[in-house]
C-alpha positions, 0 to 999 in steps of 0.5 A: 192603067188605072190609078187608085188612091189608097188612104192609111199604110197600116196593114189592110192598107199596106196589104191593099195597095201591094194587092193592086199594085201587083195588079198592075194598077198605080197606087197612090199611098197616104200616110200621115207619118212621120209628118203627123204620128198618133202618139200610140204609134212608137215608129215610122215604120207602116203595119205597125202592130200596137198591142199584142205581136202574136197574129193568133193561132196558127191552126188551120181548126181556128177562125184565126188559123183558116184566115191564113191559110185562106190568104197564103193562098192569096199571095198576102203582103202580111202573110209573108212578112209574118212568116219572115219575121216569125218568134216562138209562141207556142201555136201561134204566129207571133212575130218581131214586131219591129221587123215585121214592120220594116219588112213590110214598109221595105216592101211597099216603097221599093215597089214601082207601081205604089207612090208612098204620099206622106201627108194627112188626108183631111178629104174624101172625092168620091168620084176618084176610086179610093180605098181608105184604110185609116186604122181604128186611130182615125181622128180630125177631118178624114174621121168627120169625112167618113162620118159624112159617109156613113151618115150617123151610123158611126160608132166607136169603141175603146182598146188597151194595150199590154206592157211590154218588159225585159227578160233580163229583169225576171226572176227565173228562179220563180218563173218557168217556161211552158206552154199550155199542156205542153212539157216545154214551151216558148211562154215565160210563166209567173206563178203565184199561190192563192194568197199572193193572187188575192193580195194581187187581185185586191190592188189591181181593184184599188189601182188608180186609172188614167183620167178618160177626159174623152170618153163619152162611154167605156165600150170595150171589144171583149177580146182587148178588155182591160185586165183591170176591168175583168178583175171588176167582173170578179176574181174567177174573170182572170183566173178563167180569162188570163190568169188561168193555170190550167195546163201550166204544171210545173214540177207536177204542181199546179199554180192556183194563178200564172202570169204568162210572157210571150216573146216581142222581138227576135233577138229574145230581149223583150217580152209582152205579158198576155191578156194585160192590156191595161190603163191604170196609171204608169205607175200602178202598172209598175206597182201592181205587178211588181207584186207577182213574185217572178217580177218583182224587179220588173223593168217596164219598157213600154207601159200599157195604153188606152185608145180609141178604136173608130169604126163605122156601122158597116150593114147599114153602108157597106156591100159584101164587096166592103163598098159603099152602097151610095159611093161605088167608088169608095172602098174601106177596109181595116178594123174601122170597117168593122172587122177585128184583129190584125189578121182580119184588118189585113184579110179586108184589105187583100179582099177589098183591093181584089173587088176594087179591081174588079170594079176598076174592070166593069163588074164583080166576076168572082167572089168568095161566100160564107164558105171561107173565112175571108167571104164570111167575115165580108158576109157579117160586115155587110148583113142588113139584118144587124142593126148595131155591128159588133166588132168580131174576130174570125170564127167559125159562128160567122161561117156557113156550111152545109154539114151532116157529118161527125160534129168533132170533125166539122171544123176540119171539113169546113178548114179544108173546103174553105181552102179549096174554095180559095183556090178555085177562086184564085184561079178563077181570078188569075185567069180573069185579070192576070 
């Protein structure tokens, strides 16, 4: 029986190292809490989810939605929990976010064959099969180690976080719940008239941010902007981007801008509000939207943050198998191998772990391509033809198909060939190793 060292139990590496050991292959898992905890993180548990508690669409048509039918299939960790631990969101898969994650830390420390280390890993042997899955928050040596790695083709990227706040302090007298173009809904919506937005977007430009005394460069992936920065952009940024009324009628008026809600735990007591990842200064976030009408008495429980998020330049290292070339022992996965969101980091990990095995047993047999999700996103990661990566999110620009078809029913087609070329793989799989 083989023995793997897994490097990070977020959740590519909670997904990996539960992948493996099911395998039947011992799993050795570093994590660094709670003997040393990155101050983003509020908990203990593993896979804990730092931004948003939505895991995206739940649609099989979207990037998002195919990734989890593709993994359900595979039998994912993350999936389950998900689906364990589910709140209302509309469309969307969103979840408890502290139940998600003690569901999945339960899960990895009752099984046999998975050995939970609670220790900072500062080294990598190259020479003892390794999958490292450190998170976007890698810092210290193991951040200098996997830079020795990957040589100077190492890159690095900023995130903001969202404010999370009590329901009990909306005032319901001025909000409503609705989902977009939906008569109903499970989102908590905020309006404001033209003026109350200006005066908003005004303050939000004059709001002070918190010192970066780190940052070299303010490169932010797209999908986690800080709403601050969008409003820089111009007003119709956010009344396009997080601000947009669209859809949101109420009384068969609709609102020149809304601030939107999303339920954060299951017993239906905290709320995230969507799109405003920020890192103004506490008490700016507090001022600032406060001015929203409905939250005026606004009672914050978790302000926005900024973070760094670490990944590598994966084309110039890694094969489509998230391997290093030159390191065939190593493995990474996670968004520090250059994938993003949470879906995708767990997606890298189920995939990862399925190729070490593989490796672990003399060669690669089977393997998914650019006609599913999961082997399309592998695909970009390691395409030699991308000089600089871009971190990106499951899409259907990143799939590749062959289609003459109706182009309104070409993302159907695609979702349904996709699953059904996991499904070959899995049985391919199975009857190969299982």
């Amino acid at each position: 029986m083989r023995e793997v060292k897994v490097i990070g139990a977020g959740l590519a590496g909670c997904e990996a190292a539960y992948q493996l050991a099911n395998l039947g292959v011992k799993v050795k898992l570093y994590e660094q809490k709670p003997v040393k905890r990155h101050e983003a993180f509020k908990t203990d548990y593993y896979s804990e989810l730092l931004c948003s508690n939505s895991l995206r669409s739940d649609d099989p048509i979207t990037g998002a939605g195919l990734l989890k039918e593709e993994m359900k299939i595979l039998n994912s960790l993350i999936i389950e929990a998900a689906l364990a631990t589910r709140v209302e969101a509309g469309r969307s898969l969103a979840v408890d976010r502290e139940g998600f994650s003690k569901y999945i830390t339960d899960k990895i420390n009752s099984h046999p064959n998975i050995e939970v280390i609670n220790e900072e890993v500062t080294e990598i042997d190259t020479e003892v099969p390794t999958l490292i899955a450190s998170g976007p928050l890698c810092e210290g040596e193991l951040s200098k180690n996997i830079q020795k790695l990957c040589g100077k083709d190492y890159l690095y990227f900023y995130d903001a976080v969202s404010p999370i706040v009590e329901k009990d302090s909306i005032d319901f007298s001025k909000a409503y719940y609705k989902s977009r173009y939906e008569d109903t809904g499970d989102y908590i919506n905020c309006p404001l008239t033209k003026e109350e937005f200006f005066d908003f977007y005004n303050a939000v430009l004059e709001a002070k941010k918190i010192a970066a005394h780190t940052i070299d460069d303010e490169i932010y992936f797209e999908g986690c902007m800080p709403f601050e920065e969008m409003a820089r952009r111009g007003r119709d940024t956010l009344l396009f981007g997080p601000m947009k009324p669209v859809g949101l009628e109420h009384n068969g008026v609709r609102p020149y801008a809304v601030v939107q809600l999303r339920k954060d735990n299951a017993i239906d007591t905290l709320y995230n509000i969507v799109g405003f990842q920020t890192h103004l200064t506490f008490g700016e976030q507090e001022r600032v939207l406060k001015m929203v009408p409905a939250l005026r008495n606004l009672s914050i429980v978790r302000y926005g943050v900024m973070h760094r998020n670490t990944y590598i330049n994966s084309p110039k290292v890694l094969n489509n198998k998230y391997q290093f070339i030159n390191y065939p022992n190593v493995f990474i996965a996670g968004q520090i191998s250059g994938v993003e969101g949470y879906i995708e980091s767990a997606a890298s990990g189920l995939y990862s772990a399925l190729n070490m095995y593989q490796y672990l047993n003399g060669e690669f047999k089977v393997e998914l391509e650019a006609d599913t999700m999961i082997g399309a996103m592998a695909n970009y990661i390691s395409d030699e033809s991308i000089d600089k990566l871009v971190p990106m999110n499951a899409n259907f620009g990143i799939f590749k198909i062959a289609y003459n078809g109706p182009k309104k029913e070409k993302k159907a087609y695609c979702s349904n060939h996709a699953q059904e070329k996991v499904k070959e793989y899995k049985e391919k799989f199975d009857n190969l190793y299982r």
